[in-house]
N, C-alpha and C positions, 0 to 999 in steps of 0.2 A: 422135948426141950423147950424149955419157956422164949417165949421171946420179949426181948425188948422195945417198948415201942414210946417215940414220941410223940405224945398226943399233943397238937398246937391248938391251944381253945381259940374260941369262936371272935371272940370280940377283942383278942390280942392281933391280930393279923387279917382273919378270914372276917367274913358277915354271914352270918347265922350257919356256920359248918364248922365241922370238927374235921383234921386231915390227919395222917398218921405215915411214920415213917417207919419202916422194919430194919432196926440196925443190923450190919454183919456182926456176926457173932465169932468172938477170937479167943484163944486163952492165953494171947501174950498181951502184954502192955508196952507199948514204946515210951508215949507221953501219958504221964496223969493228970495234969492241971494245967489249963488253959485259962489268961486270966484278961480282962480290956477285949472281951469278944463278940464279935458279931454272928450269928445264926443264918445260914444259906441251906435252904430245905430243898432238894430236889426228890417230889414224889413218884411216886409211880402212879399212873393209871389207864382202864383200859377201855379203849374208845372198839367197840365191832373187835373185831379181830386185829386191830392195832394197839400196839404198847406204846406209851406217849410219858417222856419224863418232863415233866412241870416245874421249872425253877420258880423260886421264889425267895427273893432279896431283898426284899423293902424296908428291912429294920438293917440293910447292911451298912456300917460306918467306914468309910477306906482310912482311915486311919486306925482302924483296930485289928488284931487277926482274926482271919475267916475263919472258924468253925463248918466243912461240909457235910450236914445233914443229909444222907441219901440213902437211898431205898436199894435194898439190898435185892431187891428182884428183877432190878431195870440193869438189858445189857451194859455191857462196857461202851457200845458202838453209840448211845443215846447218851450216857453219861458226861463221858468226855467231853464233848464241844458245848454242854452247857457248862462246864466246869471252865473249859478252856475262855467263853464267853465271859463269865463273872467275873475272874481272874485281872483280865483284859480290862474292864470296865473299872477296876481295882486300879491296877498300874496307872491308867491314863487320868484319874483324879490327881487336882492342884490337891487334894488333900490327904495323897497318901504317905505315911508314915514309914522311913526305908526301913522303920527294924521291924514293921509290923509283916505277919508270918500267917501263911496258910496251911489249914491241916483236916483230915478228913477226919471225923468219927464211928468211933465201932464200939460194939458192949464186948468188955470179957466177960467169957461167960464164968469163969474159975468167983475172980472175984466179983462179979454181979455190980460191974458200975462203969461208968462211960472210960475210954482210954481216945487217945489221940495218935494220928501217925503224920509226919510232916511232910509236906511236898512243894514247899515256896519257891525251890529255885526249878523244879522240875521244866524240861523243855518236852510238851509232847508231839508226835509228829505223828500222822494218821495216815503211815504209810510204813511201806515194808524197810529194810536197813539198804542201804545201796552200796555196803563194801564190811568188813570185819566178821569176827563171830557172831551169830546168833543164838543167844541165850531166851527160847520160846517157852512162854507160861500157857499151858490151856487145860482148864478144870485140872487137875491135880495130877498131871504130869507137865514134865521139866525135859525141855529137849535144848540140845546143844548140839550147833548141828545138823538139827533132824537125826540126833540119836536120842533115843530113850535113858534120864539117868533118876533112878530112884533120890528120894529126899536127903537122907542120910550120904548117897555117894556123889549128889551132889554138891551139898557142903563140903567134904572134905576136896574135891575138884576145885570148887570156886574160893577155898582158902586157901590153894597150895598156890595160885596163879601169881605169876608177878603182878609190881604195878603196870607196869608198863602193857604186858599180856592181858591185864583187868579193865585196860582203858582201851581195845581195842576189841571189847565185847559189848555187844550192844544187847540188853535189857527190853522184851519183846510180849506181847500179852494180845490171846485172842479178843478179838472185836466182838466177838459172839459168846462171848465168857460171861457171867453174871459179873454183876458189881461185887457182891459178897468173893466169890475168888477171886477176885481180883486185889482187894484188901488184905484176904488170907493169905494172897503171894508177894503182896509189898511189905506187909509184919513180915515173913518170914525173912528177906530180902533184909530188911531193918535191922531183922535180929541178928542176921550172919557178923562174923568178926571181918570186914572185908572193906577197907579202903576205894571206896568211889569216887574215879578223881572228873567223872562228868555226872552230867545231871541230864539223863534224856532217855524217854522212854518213846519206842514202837511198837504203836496198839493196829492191826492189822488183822 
């Protein structure tokens, strides 16, 4: 499978290096065009036996939306609080924009070009749920419960729910998960026909 990769040259950002990012690769599209935007690169790299995610924000404007650049090889457990950090630093600017909007990117691979998935109002919290159902994402099973539910019998489960049944399910993602499933669990999530009347994810 080809990959897609954003190469950042050298005298745009860096001094005398080239860095690169390996997008998650999807074959759904939520967003196609993202436009007054800013680029937030978190790399990957690896130090000894340590994985180390590298943010990098210097061309970030808080009055435009975030575009996150990141590396599809770096856990969920490294990703997060750089994300949760940028964000943060985003909000607390005199000069952020209240319609401007944050979004992660990935390549579909169907049609071979960048797509977008949105997560501005997201609340994430780096801990387990402390009361309700738990709806648990880890590498390509769906537990509910701590029961096991395939893709397809999932959706039909998570569409049949009331609202009210839907707002007392809390939305859960291993810490130990790539970043790439983890994207490939929030398109799918994106994609369902299913009314979210909260915005808060637990990565644990």
């Amino acid at each position: 499978m080809k990959k897609i990769l954003i190469i950042i040259i050298a005298f745009t950002l860096f001094s005398c290096n080239e860095k690169e990012v390996l997008l998650p690769e999807v074959d759904t599209t939520i967003v196609d065009k993202v436009e007054n935007l800013s680029p937030i690169y978190i790399f990957f790299e690896a130090k000894g036996k340590d994985t180390i995610a590298d943010l990098n924000r210097k061309n970030a404007i808080s009055s435009t939306n975030f575009i996150f650049n990141i590396d599809k090889r770096l856990p969920l457990k490294l990703v997060l609080p750089e994300v949760i950090k940028a964000v943060a630093k985003k909000e607390a600017s005199a000069h952020k924009d209240s319609t401007s909007q944050n979004y992660y990117s990935y390549s579909n691979i169907k049609k071979k070009q960048l797509a977008f998935v949105p997560f501005t109002k997201m609340n994430y919290k780096l801990e387990k749920p402390k009361s309700g159902r738990t709806i648990y994402f880890s590498k390509n099973q769906i537990f509910v419960d701590n029961v096991s539910f395939e893709k397809e019998k999932f959706e039909n489960y998570i569409e049949n729910l009331s609202v009210e049944d839907l707002y007392k399910c809390n939305f859960c993602f291993d810490k130990n998960d790539s970043y790439e499933n983890y994207i490939k669990n929030l398109v799918f999530i994106k994609s369902l026909d299913i009314k979210r009347t909260h915005t808060e994810e637990n990565i644990y």
